[in-house]
PDB file with SEQRES, HELIX, SHEET and CRYST1 records, atoms N, CA, C and O in Angstrom:
SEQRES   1 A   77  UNK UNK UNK UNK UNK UNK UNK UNK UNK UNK UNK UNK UNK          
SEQRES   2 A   77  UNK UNK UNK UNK UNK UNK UNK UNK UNK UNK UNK UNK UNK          
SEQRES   3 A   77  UNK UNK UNK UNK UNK UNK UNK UNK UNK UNK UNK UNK UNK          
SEQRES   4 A   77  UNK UNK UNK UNK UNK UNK UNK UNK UNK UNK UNK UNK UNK          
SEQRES   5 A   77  UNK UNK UNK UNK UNK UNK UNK UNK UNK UNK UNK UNK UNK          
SEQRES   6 A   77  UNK UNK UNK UNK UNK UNK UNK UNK UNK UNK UNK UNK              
HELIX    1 AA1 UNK A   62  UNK A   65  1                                   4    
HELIX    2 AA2 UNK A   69  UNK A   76  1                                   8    
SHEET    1 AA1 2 UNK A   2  UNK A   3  0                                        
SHEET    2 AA1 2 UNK A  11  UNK A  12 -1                                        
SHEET    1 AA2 2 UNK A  27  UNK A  28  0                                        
SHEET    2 AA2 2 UNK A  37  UNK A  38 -1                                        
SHEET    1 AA3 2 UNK A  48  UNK A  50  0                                        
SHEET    2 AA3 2 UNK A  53  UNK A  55 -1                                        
CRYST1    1.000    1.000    1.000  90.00  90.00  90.00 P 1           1          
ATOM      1  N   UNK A   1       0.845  -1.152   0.000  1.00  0.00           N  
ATOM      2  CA  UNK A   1       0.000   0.000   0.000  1.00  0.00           C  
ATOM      3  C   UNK A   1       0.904   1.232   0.000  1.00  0.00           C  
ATOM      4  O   UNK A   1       1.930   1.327   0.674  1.00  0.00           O  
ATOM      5  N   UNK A   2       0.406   2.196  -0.848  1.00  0.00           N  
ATOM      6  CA  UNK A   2       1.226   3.212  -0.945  1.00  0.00           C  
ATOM      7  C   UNK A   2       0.367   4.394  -0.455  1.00  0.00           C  
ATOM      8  O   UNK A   2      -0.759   4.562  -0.924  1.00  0.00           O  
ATOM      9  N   UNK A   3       0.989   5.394   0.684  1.00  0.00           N  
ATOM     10  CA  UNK A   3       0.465   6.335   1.624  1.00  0.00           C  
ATOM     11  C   UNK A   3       0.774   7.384   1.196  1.00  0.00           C  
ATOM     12  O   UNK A   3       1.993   7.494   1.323  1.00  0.00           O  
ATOM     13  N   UNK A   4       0.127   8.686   0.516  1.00  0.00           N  
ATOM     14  CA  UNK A   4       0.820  10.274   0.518  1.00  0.00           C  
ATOM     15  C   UNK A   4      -0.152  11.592   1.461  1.00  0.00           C  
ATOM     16  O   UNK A   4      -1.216  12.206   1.380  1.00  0.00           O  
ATOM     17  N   UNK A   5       1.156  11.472   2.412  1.00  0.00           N  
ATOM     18  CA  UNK A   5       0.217  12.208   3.192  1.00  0.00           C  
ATOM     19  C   UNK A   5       0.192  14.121   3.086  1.00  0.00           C  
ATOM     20  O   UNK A   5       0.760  14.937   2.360  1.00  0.00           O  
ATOM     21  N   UNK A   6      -0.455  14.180   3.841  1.00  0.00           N  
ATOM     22  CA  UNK A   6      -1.198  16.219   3.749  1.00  0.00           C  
ATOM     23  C   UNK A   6       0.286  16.937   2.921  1.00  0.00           C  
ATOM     24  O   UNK A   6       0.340  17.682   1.943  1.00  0.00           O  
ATOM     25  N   UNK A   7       1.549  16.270   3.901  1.00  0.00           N  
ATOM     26  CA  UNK A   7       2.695  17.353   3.670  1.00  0.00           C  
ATOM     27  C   UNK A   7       3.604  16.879   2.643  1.00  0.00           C  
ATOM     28  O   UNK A   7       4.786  17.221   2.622  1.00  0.00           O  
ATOM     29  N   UNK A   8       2.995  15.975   1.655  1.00  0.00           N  
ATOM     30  CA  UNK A   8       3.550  15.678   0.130  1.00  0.00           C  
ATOM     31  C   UNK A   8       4.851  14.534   0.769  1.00  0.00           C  
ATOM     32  O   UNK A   8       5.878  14.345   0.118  1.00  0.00           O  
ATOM     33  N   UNK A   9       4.643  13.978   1.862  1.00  0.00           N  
ATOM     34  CA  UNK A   9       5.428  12.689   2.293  1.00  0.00           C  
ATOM     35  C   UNK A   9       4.934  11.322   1.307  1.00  0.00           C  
ATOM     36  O   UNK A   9       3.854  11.588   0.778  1.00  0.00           O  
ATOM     37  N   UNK A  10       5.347  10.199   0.999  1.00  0.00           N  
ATOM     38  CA  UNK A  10       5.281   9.374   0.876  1.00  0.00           C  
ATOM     39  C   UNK A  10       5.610   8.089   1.692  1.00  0.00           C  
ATOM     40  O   UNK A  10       6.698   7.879   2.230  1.00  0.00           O  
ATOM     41  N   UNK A  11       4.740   7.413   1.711  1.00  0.00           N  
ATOM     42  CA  UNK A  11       4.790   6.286   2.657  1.00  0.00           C  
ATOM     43  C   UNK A  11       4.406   4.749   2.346  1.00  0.00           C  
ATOM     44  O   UNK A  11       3.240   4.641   2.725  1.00  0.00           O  
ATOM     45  N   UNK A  12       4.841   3.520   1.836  1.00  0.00           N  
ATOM     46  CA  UNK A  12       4.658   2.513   1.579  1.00  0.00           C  
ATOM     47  C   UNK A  12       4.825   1.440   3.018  1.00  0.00           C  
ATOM     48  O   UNK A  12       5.708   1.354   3.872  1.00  0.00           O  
ATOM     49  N   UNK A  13       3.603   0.748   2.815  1.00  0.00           N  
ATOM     50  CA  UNK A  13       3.217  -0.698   3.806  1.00  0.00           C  
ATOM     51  C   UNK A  13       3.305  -1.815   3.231  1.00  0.00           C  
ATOM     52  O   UNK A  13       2.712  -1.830   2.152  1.00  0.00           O  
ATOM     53  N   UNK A  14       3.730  -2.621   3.470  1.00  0.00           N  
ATOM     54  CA  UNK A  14       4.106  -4.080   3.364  1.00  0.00           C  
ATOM     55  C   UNK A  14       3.680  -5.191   4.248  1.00  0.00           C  
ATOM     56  O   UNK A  14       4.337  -5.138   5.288  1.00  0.00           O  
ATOM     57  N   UNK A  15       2.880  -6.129   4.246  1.00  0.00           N  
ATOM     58  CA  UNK A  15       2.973  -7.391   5.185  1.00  0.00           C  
ATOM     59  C   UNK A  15       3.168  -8.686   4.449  1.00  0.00           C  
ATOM     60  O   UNK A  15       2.889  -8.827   3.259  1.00  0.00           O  
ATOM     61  N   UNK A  16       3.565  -9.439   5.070  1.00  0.00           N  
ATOM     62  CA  UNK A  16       3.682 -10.984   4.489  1.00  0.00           C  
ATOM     63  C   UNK A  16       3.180 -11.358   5.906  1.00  0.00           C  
ATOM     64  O   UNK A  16       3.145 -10.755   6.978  1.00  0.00           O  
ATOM     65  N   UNK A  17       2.848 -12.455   5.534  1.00  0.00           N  
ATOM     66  CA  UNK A  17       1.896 -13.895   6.263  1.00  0.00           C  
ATOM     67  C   UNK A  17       2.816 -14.998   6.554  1.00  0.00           C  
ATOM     68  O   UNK A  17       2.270 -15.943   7.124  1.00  0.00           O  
ATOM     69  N   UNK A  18       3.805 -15.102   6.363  1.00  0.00           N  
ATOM     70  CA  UNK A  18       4.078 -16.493   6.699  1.00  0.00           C  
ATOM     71  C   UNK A  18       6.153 -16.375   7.114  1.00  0.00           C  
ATOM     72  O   UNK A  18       7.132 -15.988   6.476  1.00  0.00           O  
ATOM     73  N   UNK A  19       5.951 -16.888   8.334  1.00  0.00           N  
ATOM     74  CA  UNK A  19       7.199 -16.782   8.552  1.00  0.00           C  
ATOM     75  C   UNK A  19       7.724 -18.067   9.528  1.00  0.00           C  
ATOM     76  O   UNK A  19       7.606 -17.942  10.747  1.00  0.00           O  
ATOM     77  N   UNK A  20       8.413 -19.534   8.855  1.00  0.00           N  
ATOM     78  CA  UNK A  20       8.187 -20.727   9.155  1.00  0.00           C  
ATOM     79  C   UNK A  20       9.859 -20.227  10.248  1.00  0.00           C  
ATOM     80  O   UNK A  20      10.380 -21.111  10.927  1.00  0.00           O  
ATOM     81  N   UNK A  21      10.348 -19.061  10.236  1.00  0.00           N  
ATOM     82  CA  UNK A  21      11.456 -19.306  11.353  1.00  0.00           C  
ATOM     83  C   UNK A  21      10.683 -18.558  13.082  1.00  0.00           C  
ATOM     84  O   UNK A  21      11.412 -18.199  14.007  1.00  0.00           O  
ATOM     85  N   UNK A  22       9.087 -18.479  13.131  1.00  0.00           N  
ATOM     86  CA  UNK A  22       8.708 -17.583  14.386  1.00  0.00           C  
ATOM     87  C   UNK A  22       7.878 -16.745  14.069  1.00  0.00           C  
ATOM     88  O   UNK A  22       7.514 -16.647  12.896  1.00  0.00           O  
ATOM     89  N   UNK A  23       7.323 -15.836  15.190  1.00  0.00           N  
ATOM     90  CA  UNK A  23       6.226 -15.104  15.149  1.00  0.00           C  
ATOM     91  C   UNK A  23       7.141 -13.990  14.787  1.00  0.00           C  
ATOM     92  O   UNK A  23       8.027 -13.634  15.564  1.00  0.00           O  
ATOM     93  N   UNK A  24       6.949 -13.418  13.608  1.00  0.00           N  
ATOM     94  CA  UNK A  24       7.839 -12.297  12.994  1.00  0.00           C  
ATOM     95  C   UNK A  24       6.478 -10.787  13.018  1.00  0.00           C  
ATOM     96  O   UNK A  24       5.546 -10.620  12.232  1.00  0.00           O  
ATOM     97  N   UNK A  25       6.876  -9.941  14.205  1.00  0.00           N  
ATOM     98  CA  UNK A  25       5.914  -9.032  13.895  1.00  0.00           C  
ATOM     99  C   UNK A  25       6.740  -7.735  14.470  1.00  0.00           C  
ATOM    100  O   UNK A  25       7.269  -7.519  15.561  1.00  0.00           O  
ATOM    101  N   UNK A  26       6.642  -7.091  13.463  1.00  0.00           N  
ATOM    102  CA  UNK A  26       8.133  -5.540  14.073  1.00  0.00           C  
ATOM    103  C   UNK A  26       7.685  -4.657  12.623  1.00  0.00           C  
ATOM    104  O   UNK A  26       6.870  -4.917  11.738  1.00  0.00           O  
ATOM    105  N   UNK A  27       8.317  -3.877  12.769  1.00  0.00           N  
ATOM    106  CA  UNK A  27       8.109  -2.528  11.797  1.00  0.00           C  
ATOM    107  C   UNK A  27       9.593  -1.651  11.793  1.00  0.00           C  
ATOM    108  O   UNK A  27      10.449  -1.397  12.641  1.00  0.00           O  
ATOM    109  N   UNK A  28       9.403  -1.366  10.454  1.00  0.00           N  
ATOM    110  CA  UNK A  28      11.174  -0.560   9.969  1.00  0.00           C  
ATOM    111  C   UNK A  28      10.212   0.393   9.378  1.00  0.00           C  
ATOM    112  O   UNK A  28       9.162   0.228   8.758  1.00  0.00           O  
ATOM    113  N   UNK A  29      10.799   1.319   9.707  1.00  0.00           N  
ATOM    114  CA  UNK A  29      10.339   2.958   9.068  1.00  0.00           C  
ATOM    115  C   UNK A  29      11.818   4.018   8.474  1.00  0.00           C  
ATOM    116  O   UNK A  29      12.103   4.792   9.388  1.00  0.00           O  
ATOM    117  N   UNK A  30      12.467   4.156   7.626  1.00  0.00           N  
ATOM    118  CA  UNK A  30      13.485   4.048   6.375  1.00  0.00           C  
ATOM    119  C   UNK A  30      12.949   6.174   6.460  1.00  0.00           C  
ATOM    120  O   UNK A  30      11.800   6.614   6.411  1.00  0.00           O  
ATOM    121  N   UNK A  31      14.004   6.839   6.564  1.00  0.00           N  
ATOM    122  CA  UNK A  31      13.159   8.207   6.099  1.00  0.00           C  
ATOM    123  C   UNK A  31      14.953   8.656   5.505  1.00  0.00           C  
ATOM    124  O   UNK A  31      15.909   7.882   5.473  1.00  0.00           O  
ATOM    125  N   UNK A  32      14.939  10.095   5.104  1.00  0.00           N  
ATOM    126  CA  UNK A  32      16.253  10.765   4.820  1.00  0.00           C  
ATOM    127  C   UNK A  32      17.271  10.754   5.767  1.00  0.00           C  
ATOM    128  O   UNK A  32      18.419  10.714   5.327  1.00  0.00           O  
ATOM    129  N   UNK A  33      17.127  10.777   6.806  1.00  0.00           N  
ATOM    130  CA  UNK A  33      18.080  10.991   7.985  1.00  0.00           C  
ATOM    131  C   UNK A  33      17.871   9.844   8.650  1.00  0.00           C  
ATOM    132  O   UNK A  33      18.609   9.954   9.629  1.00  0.00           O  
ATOM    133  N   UNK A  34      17.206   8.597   8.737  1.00  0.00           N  
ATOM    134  CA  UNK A  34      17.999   7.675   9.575  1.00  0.00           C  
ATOM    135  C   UNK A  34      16.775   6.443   9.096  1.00  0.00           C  
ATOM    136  O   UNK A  34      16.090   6.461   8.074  1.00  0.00           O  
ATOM    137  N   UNK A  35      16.774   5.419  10.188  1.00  0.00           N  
ATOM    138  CA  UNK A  35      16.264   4.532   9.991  1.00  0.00           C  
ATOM    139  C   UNK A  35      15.447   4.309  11.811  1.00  0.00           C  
ATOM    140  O   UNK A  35      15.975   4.861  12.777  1.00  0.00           O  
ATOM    141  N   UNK A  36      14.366   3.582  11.943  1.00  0.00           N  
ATOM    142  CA  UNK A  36      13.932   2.934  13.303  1.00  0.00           C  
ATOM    143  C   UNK A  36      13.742   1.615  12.946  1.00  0.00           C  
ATOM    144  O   UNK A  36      13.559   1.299  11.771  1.00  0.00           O  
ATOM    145  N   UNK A  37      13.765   0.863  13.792  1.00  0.00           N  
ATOM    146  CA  UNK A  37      13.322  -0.668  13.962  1.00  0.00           C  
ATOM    147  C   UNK A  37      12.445  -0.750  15.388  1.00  0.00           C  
ATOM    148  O   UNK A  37      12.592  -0.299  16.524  1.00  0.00           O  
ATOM    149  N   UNK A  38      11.425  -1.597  14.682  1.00  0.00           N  
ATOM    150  CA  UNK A  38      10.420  -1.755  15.840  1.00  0.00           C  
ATOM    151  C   UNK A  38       9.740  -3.135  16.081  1.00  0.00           C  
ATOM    152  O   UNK A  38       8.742  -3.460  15.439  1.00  0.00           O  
ATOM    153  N   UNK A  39      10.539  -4.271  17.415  1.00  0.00           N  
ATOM    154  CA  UNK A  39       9.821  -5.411  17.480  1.00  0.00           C  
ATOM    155  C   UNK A  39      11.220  -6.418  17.468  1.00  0.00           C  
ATOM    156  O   UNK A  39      12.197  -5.940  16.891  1.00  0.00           O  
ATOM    157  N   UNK A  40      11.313  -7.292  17.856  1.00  0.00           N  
ATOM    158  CA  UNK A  40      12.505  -7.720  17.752  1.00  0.00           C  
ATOM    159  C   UNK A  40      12.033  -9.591  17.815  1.00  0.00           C  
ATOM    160  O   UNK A  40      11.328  -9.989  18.742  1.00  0.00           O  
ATOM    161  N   UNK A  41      12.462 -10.425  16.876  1.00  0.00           N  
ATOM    162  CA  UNK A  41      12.156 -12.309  16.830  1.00  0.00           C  
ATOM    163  C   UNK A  41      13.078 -12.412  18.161  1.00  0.00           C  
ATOM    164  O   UNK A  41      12.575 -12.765  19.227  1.00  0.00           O  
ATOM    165  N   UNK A  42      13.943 -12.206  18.089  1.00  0.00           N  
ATOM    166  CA  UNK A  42      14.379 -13.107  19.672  1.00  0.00           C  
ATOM    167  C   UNK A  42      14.166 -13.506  20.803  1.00  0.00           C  
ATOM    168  O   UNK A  42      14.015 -12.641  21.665  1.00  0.00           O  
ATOM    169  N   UNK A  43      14.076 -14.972  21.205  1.00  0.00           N  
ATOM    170  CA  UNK A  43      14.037 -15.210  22.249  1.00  0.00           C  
ATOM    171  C   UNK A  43      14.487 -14.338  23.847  1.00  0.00           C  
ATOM    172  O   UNK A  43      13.928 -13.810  24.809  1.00  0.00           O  
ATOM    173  N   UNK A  44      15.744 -14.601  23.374  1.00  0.00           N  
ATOM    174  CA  UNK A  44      17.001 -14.156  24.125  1.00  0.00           C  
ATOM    175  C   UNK A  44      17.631 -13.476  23.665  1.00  0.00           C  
ATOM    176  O   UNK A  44      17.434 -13.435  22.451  1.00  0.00           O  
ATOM    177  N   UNK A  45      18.805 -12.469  24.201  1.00  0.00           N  
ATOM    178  CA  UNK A  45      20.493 -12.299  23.354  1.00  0.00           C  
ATOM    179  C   UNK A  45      21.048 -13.159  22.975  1.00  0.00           C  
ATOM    180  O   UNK A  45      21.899 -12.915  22.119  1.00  0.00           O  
ATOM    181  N   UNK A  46      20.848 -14.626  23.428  1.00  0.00           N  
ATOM    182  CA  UNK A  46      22.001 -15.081  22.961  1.00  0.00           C  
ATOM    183  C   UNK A  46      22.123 -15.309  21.468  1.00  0.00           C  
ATOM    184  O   UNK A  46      21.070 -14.934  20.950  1.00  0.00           O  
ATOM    185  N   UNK A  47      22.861 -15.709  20.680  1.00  0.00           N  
ATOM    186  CA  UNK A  47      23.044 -16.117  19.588  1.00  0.00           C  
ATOM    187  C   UNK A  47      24.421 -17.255  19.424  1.00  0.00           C  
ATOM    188  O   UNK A  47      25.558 -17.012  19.829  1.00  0.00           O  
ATOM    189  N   UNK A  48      23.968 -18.574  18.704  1.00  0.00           N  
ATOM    190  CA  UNK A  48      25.391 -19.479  18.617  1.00  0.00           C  
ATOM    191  C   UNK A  48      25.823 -19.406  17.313  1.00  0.00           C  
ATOM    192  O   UNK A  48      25.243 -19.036  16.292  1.00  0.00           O  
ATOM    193  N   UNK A  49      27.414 -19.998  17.598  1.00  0.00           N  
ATOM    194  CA  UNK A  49      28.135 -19.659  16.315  1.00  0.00           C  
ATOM    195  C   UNK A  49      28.848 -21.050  16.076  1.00  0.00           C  
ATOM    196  O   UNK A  49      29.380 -21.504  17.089  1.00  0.00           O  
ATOM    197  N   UNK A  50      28.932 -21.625  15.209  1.00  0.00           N  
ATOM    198  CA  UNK A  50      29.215 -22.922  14.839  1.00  0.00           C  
ATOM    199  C   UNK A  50      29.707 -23.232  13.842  1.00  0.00           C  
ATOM    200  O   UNK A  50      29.937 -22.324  13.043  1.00  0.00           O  
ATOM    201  N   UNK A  51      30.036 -24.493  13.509  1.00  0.00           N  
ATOM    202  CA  UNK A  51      30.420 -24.937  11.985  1.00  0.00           C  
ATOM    203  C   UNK A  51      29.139 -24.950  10.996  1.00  0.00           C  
ATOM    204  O   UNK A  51      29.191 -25.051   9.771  1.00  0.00           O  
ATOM    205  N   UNK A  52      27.663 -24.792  12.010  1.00  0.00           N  
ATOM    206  CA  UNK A  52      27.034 -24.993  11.001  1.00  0.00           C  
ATOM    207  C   UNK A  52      26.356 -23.692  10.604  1.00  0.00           C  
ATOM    208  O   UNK A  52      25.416 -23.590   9.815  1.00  0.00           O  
ATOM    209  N   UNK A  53      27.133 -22.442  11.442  1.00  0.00           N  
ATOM    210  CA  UNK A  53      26.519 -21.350  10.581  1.00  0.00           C  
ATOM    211  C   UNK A  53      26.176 -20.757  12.347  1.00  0.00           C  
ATOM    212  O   UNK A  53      26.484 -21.169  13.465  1.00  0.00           O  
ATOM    213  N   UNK A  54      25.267 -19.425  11.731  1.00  0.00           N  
ATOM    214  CA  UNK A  54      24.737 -18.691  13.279  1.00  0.00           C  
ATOM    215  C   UNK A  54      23.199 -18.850  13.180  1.00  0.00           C  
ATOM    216  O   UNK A  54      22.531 -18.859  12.145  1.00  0.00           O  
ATOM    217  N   UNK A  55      22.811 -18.963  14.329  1.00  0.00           N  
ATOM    218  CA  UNK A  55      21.451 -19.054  14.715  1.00  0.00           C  
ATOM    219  C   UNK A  55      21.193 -18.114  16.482  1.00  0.00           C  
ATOM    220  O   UNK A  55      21.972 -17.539  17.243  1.00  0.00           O  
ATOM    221  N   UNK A  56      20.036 -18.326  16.498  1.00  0.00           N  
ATOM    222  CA  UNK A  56      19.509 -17.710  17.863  1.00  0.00           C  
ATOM    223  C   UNK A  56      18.193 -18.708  17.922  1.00  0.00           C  
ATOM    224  O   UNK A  56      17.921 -19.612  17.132  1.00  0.00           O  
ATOM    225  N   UNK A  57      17.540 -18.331  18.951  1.00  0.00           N  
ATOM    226  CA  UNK A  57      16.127 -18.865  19.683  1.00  0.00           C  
ATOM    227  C   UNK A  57      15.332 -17.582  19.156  1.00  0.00           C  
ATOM    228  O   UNK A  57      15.700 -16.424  19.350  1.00  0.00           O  
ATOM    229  N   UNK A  58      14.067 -18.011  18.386  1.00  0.00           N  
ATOM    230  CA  UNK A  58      13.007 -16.779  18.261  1.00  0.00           C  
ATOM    231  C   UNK A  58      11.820 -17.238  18.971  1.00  0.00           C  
ATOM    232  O   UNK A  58      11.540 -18.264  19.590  1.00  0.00           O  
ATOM    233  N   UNK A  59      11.350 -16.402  18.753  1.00  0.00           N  
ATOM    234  CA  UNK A  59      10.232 -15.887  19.281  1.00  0.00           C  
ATOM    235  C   UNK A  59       8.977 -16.925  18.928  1.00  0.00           C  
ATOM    236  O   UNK A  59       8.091 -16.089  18.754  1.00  0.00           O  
ATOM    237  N   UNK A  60       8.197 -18.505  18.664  1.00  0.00           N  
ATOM    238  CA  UNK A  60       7.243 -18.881  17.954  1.00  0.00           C  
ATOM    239  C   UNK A  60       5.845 -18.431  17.967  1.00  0.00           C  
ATOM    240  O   UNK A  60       5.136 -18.838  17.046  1.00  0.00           O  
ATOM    241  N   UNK A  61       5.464 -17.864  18.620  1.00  0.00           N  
ATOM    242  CA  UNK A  61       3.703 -18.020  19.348  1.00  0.00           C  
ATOM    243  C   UNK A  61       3.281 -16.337  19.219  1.00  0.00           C  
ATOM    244  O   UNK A  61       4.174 -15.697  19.774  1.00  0.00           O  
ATOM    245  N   UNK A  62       2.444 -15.620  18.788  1.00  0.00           N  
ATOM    246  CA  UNK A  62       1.892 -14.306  19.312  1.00  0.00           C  
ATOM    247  C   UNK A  62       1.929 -14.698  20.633  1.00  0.00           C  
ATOM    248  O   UNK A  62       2.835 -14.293  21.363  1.00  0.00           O  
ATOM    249  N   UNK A  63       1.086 -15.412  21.024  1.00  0.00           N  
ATOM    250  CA  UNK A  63       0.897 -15.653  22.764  1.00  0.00           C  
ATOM    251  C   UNK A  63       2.632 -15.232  23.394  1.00  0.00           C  
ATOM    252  O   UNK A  63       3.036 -14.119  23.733  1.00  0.00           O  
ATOM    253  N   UNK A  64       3.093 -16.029  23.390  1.00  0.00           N  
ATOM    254  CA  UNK A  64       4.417 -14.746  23.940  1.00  0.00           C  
ATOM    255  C   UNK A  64       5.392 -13.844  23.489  1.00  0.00           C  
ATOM    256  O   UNK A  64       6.108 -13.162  24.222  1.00  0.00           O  
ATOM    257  N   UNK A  65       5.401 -13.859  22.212  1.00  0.00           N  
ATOM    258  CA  UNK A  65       5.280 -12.186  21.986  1.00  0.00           C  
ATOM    259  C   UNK A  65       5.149 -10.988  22.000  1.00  0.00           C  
ATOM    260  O   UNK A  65       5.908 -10.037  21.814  1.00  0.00           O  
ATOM    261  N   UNK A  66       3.393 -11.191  22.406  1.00  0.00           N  
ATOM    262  CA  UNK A  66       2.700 -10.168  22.843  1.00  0.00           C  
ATOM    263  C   UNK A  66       1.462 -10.482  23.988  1.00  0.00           C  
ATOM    264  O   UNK A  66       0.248 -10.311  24.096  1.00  0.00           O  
ATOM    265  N   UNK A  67       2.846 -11.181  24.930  1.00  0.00           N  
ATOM    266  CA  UNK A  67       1.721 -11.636  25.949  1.00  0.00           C  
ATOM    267  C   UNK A  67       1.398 -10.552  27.144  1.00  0.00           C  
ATOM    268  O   UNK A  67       0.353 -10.632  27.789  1.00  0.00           O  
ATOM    269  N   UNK A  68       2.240  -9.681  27.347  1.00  0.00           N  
ATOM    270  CA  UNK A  68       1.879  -8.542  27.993  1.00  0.00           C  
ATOM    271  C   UNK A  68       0.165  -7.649  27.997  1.00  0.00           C  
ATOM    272  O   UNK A  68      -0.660  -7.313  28.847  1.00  0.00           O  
ATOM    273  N   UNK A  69       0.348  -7.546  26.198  1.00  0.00           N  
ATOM    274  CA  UNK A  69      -0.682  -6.782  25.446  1.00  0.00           C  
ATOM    275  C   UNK A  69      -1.923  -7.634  25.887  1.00  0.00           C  
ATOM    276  O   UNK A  69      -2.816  -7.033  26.484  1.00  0.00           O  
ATOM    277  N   UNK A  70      -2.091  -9.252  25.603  1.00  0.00           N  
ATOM    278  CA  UNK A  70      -3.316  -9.698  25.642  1.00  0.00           C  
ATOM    279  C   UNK A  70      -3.595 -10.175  27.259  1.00  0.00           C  
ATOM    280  O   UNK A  70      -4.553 -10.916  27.483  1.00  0.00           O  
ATOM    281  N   UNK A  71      -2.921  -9.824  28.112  1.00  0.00           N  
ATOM    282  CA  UNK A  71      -3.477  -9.912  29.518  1.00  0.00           C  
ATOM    283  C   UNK A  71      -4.018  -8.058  29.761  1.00  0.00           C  
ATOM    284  O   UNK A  71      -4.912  -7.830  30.577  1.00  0.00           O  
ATOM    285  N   UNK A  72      -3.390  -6.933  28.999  1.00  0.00           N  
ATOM    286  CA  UNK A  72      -3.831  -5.725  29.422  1.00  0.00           C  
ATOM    287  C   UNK A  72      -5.433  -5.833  28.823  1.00  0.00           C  
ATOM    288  O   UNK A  72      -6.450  -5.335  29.306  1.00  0.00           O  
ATOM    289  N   UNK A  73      -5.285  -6.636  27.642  1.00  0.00           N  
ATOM    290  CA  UNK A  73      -6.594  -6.588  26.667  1.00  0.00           C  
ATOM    291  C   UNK A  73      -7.698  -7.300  27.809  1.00  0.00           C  
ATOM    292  O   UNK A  73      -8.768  -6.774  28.112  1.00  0.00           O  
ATOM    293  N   UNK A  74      -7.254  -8.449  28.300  1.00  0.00           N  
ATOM    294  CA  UNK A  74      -8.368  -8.873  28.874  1.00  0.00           C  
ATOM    295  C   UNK A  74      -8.838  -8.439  30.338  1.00  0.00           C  
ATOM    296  O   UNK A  74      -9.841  -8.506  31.047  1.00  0.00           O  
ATOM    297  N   UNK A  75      -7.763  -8.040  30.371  1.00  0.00           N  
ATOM    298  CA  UNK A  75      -8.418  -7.134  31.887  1.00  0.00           C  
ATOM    299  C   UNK A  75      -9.392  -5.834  31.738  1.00  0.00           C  
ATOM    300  O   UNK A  75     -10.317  -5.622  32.522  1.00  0.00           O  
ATOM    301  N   UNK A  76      -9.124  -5.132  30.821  1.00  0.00           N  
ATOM    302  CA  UNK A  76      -9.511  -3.999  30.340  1.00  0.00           C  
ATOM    303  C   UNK A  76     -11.463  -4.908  29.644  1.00  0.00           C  
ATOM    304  O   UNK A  76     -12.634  -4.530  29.606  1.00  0.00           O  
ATOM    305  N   UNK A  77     -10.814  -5.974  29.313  1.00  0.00           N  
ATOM    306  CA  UNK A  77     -12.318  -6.694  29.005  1.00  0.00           C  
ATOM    307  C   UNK A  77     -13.671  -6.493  30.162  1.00  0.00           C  
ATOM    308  O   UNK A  77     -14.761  -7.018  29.934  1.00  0.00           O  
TER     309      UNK A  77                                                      
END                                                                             
């Protein structure tokens, strides 16, 4: 989806559906002067390093992800 807002900005959205390494849900916002990242797959910090390459522990489930959010949601229920 492509966004142009009041002050002649431009803005493009993107989602994909399917992400077989975890619950992949974060946001990058890209402008002239810098970049943000928002949301992070990791489990943990850690990350291993091996013969067979690097990996980490992510994140699988919305449920803990964003398990904070859906206990505020249901209380607020």
């Amino acid at each position: 989806v492509t966004i142009k807002f009041d002050n002649g900005a431009i803005a493009t959205a993107e989602a994909n559906f399917q992400a077989v390494y975890g619950y992949d849900v974060r946001g990058e916002v890209f402008g002239s002067e810098g970049m943000l990242t928002i949301g992070d797959l990791r489990h943990t910090n850690m990350t291993r390093y091996n013969k067979d390459g690097v990996s980490y522990n992510t994140i699988r489930y919305d449920q803990d992800l964003l398990f904070d959010a859906y206990v505020d949601e249901l209380q607020s229920f």
